[in-house]
C-alpha positions as CSV (number, residue, x, y, z in Angstrom):
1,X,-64.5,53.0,-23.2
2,X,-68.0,52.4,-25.6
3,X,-68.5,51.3,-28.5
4,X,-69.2,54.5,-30.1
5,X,-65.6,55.8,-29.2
6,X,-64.8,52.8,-31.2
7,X,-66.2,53.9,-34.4
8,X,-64.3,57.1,-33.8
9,X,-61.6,55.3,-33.8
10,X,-62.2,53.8,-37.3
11,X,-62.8,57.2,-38.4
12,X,-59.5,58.4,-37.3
13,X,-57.1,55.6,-38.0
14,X,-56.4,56.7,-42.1
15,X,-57.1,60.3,-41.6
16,X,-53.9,62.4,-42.6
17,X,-53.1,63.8,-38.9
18,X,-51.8,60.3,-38.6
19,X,-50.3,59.3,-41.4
20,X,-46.6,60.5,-40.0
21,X,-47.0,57.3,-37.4
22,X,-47.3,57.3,-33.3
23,X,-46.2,60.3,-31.3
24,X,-45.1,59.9,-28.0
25,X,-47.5,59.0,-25.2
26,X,-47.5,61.9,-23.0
27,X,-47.4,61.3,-18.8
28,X,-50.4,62.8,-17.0
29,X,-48.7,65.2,-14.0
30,X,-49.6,64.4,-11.0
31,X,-51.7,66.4,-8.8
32,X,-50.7,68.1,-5.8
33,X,-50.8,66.3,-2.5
34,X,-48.5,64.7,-0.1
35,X,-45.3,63.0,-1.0
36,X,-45.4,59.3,0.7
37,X,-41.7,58.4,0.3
38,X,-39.0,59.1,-2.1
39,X,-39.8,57.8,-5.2
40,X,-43.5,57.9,-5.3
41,X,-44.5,61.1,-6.3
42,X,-42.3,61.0,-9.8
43,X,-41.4,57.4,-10.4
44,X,-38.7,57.0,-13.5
45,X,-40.3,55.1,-16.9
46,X,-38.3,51.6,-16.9
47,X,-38.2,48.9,-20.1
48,X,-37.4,45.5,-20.1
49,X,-37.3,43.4,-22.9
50,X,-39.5,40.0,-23.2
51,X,-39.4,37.7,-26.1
52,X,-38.4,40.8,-28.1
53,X,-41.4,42.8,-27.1
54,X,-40.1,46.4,-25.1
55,X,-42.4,46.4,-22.2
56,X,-42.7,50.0,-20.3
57,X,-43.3,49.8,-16.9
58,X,-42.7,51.8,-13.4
59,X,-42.2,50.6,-10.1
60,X,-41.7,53.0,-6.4
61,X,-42.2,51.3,-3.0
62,X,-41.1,48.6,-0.5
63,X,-43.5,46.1,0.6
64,X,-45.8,43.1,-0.9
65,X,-45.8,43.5,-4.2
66,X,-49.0,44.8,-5.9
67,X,-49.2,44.8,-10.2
68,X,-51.2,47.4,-11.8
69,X,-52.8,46.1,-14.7
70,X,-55.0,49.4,-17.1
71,X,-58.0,49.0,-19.3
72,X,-58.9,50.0,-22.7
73,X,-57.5,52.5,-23.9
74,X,-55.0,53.7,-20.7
75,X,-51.3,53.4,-19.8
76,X,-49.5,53.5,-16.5
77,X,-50.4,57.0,-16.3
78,X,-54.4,55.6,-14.8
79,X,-52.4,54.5,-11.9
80,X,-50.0,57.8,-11.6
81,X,-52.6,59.8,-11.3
82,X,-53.2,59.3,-8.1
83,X,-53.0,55.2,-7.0
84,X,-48.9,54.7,-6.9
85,X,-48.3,57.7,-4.5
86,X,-51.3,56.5,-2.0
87,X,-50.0,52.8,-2.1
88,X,-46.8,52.7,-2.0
89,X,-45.6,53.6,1.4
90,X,-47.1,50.4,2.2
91,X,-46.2,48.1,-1.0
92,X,-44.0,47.7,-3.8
93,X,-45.8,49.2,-7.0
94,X,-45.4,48.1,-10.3
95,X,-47.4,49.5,-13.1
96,X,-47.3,48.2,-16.3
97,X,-48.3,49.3,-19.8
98,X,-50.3,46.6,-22.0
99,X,-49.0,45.9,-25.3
100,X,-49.3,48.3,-27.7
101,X,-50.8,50.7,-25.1
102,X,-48.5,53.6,-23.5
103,X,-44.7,53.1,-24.1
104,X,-45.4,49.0,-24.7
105,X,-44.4,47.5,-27.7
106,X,-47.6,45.3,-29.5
107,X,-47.2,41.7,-29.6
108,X,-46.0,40.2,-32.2
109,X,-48.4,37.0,-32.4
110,X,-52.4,37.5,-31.6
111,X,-51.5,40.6,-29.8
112,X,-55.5,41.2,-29.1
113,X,-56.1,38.0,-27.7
114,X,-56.7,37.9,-23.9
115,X,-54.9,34.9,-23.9
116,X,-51.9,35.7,-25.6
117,X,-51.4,39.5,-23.2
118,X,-52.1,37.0,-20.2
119,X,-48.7,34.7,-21.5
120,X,-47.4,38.0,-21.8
121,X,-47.8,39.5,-18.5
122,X,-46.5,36.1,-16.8
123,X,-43.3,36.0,-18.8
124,X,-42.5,39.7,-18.2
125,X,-43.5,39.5,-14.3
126,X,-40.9,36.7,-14.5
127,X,-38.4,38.6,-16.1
128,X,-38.6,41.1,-13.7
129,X,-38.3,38.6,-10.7
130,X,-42.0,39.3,-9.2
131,X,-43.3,36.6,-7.6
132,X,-46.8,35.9,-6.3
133,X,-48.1,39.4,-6.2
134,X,-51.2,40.9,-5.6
135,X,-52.8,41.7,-9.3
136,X,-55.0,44.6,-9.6
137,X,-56.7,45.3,-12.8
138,X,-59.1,48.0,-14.0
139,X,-62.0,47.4,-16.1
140,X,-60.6,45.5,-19.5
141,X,-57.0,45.3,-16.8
142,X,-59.7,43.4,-14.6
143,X,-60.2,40.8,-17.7
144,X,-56.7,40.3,-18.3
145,X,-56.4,39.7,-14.5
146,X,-58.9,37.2,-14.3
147,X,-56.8,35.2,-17.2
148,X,-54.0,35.3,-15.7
149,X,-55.7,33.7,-12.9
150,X,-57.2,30.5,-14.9
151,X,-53.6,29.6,-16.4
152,X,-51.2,31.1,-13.8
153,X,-53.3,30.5,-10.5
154,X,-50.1,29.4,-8.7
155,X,-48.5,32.6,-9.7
156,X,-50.4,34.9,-7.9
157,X,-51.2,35.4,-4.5
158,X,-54.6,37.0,-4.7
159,X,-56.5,39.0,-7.2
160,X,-58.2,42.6,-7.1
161,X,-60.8,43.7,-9.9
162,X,-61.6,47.4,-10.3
163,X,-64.8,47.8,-12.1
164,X,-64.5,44.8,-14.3
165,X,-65.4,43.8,-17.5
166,X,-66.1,40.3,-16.7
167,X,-68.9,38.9,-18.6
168,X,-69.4,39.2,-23.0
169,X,-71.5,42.3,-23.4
170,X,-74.0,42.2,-26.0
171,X,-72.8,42.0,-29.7
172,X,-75.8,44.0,-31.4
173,X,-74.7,46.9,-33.6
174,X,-70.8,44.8,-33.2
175,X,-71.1,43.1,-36.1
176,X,-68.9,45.5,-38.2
177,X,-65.8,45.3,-35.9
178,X,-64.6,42.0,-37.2
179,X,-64.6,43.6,-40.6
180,X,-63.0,47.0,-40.1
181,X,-60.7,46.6,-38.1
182,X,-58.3,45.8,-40.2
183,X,-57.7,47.7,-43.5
184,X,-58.4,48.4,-46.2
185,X,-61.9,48.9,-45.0
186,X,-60.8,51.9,-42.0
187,X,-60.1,54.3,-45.3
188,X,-63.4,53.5,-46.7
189,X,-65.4,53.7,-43.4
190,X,-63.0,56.8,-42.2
191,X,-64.7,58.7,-45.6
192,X,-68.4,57.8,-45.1
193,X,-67.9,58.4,-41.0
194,X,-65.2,61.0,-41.0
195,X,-68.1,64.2,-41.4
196,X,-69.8,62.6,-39.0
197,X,-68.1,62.5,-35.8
198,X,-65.0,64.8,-34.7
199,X,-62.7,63.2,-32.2
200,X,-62.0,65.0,-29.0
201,X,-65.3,66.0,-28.8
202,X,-66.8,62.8,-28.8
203,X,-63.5,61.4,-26.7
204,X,-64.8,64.2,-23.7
205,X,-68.4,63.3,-23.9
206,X,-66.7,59.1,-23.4
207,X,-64.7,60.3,-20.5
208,X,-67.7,62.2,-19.3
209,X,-69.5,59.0,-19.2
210,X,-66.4,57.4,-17.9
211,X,-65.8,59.3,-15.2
212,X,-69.6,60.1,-14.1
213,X,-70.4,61.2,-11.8
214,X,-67.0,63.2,-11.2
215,X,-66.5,65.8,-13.7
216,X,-63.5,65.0,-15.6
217,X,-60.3,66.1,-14.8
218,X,-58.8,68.6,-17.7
219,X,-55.1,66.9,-16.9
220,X,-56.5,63.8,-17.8
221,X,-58.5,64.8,-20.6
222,X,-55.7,66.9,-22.3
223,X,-53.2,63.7,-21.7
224,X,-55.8,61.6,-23.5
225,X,-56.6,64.1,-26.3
226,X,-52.7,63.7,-26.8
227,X,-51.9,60.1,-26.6
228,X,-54.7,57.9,-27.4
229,X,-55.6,59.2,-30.5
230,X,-52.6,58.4,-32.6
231,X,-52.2,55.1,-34.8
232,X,-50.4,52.7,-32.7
233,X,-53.1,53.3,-29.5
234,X,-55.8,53.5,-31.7
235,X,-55.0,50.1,-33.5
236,X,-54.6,48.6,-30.4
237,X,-57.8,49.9,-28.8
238,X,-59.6,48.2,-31.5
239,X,-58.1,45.1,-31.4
240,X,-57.9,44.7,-28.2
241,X,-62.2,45.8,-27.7
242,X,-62.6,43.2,-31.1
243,X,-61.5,40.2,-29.8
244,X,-62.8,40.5,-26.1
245,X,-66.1,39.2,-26.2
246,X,-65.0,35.9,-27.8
247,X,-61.9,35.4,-25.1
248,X,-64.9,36.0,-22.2
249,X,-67.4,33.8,-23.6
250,X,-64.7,31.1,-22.6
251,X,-62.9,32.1,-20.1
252,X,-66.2,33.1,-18.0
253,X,-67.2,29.8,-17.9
254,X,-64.0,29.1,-15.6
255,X,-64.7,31.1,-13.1
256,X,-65.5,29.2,-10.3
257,X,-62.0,27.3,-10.7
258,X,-60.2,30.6,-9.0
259,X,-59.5,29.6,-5.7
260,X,-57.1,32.8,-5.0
261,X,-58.5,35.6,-2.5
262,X,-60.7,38.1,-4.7
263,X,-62.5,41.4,-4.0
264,X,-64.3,43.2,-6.5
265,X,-64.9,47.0,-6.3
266,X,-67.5,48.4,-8.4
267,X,-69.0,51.7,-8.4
268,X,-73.1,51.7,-8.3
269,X,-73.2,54.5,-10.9
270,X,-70.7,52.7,-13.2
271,X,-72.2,53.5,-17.0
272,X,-69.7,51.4,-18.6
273,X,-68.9,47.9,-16.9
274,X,-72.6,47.8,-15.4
275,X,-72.4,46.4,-12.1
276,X,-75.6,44.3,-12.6
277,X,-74.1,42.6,-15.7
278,X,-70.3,42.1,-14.8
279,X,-69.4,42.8,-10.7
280,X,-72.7,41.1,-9.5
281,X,-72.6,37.9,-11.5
282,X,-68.9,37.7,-11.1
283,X,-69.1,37.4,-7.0
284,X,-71.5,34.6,-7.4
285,X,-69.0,33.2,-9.9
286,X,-65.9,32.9,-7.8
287,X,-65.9,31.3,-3.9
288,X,-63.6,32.8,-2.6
289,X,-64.6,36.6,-3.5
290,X,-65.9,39.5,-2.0
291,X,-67.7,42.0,-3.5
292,X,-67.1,45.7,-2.4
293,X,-69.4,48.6,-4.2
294,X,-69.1,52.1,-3.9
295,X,-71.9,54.2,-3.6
296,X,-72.0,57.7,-6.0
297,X,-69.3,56.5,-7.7
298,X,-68.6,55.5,-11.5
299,X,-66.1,53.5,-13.8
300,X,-62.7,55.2,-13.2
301,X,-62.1,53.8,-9.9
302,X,-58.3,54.4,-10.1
303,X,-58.3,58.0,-10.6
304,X,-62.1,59.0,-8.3
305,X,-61.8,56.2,-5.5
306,X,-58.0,55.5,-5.2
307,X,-58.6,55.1,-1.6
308,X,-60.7,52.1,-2.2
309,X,-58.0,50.4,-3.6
310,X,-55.8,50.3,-0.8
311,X,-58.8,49.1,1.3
312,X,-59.4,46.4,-0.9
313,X,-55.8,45.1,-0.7
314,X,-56.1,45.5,3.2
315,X,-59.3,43.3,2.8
316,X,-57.8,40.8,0.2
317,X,-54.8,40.4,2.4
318,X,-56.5,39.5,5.4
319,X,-58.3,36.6,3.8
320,X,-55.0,35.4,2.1
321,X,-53.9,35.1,5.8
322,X,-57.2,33.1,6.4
323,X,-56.6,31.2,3.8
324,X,-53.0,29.6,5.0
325,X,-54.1,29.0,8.7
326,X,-54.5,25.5,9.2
């Protein structure tokens, strides 16, 4: 998501609709299509429990394993949509929610730090006995994905990147987001804002932008409407968009030290990871990458181009075989 859904966000966070505390996230239902196997078309919300932290997760399939990693905001429910039912007659799924997104528990410890949910996602792949599988990770997902991969390299078989945020964006008119996100400041800034902007409205005009040039689907948009805009997803939204920029200002130097199998998917019409500033750059960044783009198509490449995905893994898994031939 923008920036501008961010200063919605600060608008929102003290208001009185959410001064009761988080409701429930809500699962999107999934549309109608063929059932792949048993399992697939409904899989049951699982937790396990790492370093104290609940983590919510789902998992349906039998095959190489593939980890679903969502962006900012999102849960398991970008993959649900659509992705798990396509992919896993062919792989073992796992989709997990990012801390303090979904049904995830925040971190306890620099919970917005790329860094820290990178740490994260390699001790709770561990406690749930996955080893080296195929990450894929949508847009912020694609971040975390690529941390993962400069401190767990060995840990992974090969990486997949879904419209990426790759590369710091541009910090003019950022400035403030240091400063209010954290209070007392949001109950200041939610009174000057607050007659400003009204939030589902502006959160469909996002989406529209999100999802362009699809229209976006009402499930979807209702589920959001529902789930993002309470305190704990909120709060973590923000953190997580603060602290970005600084964690890829480092880590994007790294780059060329990935030495896994990559393939980047990007959609040409993408309005909010631009490909000319985040998927192009990254291919020339990493060796061993390729660099797949989508024509007509925008940022939310797990719910309009689910397809794409399972080609990329076909693509990534060829050159892992490549890779161990002597």
């Amino acid at each position: 998501m923008t920036k501008v859904f961010a200063i919605i966000c600060l608008c929102l966070l003290s208001s009185p609709v959410f001064a009761s505390g988080p409701s429930p996230a809500k699962r999107l239902p999934a549309p109608q299509q063929e059932t792949t196997i048993q399992g697939c078309e409904k899989p049951p919300s699982q937790f396990v429990t790492v370093d104290g932290v609940r983590v919510h997760y789902l998992q349906a399939g039998a095959g190489p394993t593939v980890v679903l990693i969502h962006g900012n905001a999102g849960s398991v429910d970008d993959f649900t949509y659509k992705a798990v039912r396509l992919l896993c007659s062919d792989y073992t799924v796992v989709a997990i929610d990012r801390p303090g997104h979904g049904q995830s528990d925040r971190l306890k410890r620099k919970p917005e730090q790329l860094e820290s949910q990178a740490a994260w996602l390699h001790d709770t792949l561990a406690a749930l006995g996955l080893k080296h599988p195929i990450l894929v990770g949508h847009s912020w997902g694609a971040s975390l994905a690529l941390a993962f991969a400069l401190h767990y390299q060995d840990d992974i078989s090969s990486l997949i990147l879904l419209a990426p945020a790759a590369f710091a964006e541009k910090e003019e008119n950022w400035w403030w987001m240091s400063t209010f996100v954290k209070p007392p400041v949001i109950g200041d800034v939610s009174l000057a804002l607050g007659k400003l902007f009204f939030g589902k409205s502006m959160l469909k005009k996002e989406l529209k932008d999100a999802f362009y040039p699809e229209p976006v689907p009402e499930d979807y948009l209702k589920s959001a409407n529902e789930s993002w805009l309470d305190h704990k997803h909120l709060r973590s939204y923000l953190e997580d968009e603060w602290k970005l920029n600084d964690s890829l200002k480092t880590l994007s130097k790294r780059y060329s030290e990935i030495h896994v199998p990559v393939v980047i998917v990007t959609g040409d019409a993408d309005k909010v990871c631009l490909p000319k500033e985040n998927a192009y750059p990254l291919k020339a960044a990493i060796g061993k990458s390729q660099l797949v783009e989508l024509k007509h198509a925008g940022h939310e490449i797990p719910q309009t181009e689910p397809e794409s995905i399972r080609n990329a893994l076909v693509l990534v898994t060829a050159n892992s075989a490549r890779s161990t031939v002597p």
